[in-house]
N, C-alpha and C positions, 0 to 999 in steps of 0.2 A: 759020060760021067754025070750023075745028079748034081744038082746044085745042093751045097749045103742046109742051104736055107730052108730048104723045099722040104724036109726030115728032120722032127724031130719026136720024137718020147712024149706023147701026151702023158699026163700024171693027175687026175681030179683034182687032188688034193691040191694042185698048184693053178687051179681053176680060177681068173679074177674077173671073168664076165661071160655070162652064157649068150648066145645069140641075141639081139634082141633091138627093138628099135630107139634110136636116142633122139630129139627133134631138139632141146632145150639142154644147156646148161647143167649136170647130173654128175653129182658124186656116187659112185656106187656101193653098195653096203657089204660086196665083202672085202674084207682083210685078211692078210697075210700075216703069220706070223715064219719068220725065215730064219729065226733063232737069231743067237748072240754071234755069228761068226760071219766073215765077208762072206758076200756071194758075188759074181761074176755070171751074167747071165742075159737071156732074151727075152723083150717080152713079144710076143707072137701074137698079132693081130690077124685075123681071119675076116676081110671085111667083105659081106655078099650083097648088101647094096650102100649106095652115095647118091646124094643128089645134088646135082650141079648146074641145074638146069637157068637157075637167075643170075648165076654168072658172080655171085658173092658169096657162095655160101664158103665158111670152114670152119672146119672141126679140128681143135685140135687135142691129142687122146695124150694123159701126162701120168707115169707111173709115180705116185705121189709114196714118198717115205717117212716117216713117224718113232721114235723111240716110245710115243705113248699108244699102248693097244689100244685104244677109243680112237686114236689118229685126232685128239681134237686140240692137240698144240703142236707146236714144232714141226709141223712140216714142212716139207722138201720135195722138189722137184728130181727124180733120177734120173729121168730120161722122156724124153716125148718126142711127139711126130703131128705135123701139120697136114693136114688130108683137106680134099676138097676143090674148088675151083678159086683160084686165085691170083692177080696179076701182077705180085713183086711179093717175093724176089723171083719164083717161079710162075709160069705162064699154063701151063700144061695141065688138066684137068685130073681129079685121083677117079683109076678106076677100080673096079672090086679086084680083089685078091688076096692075097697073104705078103702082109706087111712083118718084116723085123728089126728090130729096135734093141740095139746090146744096151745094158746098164750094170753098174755096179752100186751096191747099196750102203756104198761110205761116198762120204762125200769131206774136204779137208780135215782128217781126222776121226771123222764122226759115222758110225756103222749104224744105219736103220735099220730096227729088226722089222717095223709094220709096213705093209706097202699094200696099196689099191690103188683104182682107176679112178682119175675124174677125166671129165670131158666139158672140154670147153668150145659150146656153138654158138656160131655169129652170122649173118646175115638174112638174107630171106631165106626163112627154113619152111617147108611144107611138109615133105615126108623125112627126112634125116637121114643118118648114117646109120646102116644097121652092121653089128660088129659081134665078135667073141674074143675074149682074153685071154690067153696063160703065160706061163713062164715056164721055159726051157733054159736046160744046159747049154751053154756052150760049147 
């Protein structure tokens, strides 16, 4: 039997970062618009390289939510994942693969229709996390 995880429906349109390499600190420029009604859903991390090699480094990748399409007030964290090499609370090194992450985009009452990726990197970073984004069904 497959693991669920391992398949799903790619979709462009639900595209929020193509390959590519991050070293620094980066919002990325696109946005989602996911309409006025709840969604329930993954965001699917396809990660093909990390570097962990100084023993500090982490990235951590946060599906960020907005009721304003510019995304330049009000936003919100949905859901995120800490990747990388790190000593608390985990010990264990992130290696590439296909990371998933379920979110829902209300959060106490409140539905965000906008959603994109920031990434937030910290320690000695040389070459960085290279990564792709989307959202899947669950």
């Amino acid at each position: 039997m497959a693991n669920i995880y391992s398949m799903f429906t790619y979709d462009d349109a639900l595209s929020l970062k193509d390959a590519g390499l991050v070293a620094a600190t980066t919002t990325e420029a696109t946005i989602l618009d996911l309409g006025a009604g709840l969604v329930d859903g993954n965001l699917v991390l396809d990660v093909s390289a990390i570097e962990v090699a100084s023993t500090d480094e982490k990235y951590t990748i946060h599906l960020e939510g907005s009721n304003v399409a510019a995304m330049t007030s009000g936003s919100v964290t949905l859901a995120n994942i800490p990747l990388g090499n790190e000593t608390a609370p985990a010990d264990a090194d992130t290696a590439t693969g296909r990371f998933v992450v379920p979110f829902r985009n209300e959060q106490n009452g409140t539905t965000y229709r906008y959603v994109r990726i920031y990434t937030l990197v910290a320690g000695t970073i040389a070459t960085g996390i290279n990564f792709s984004a989307f959202i899947a069904k669950k």
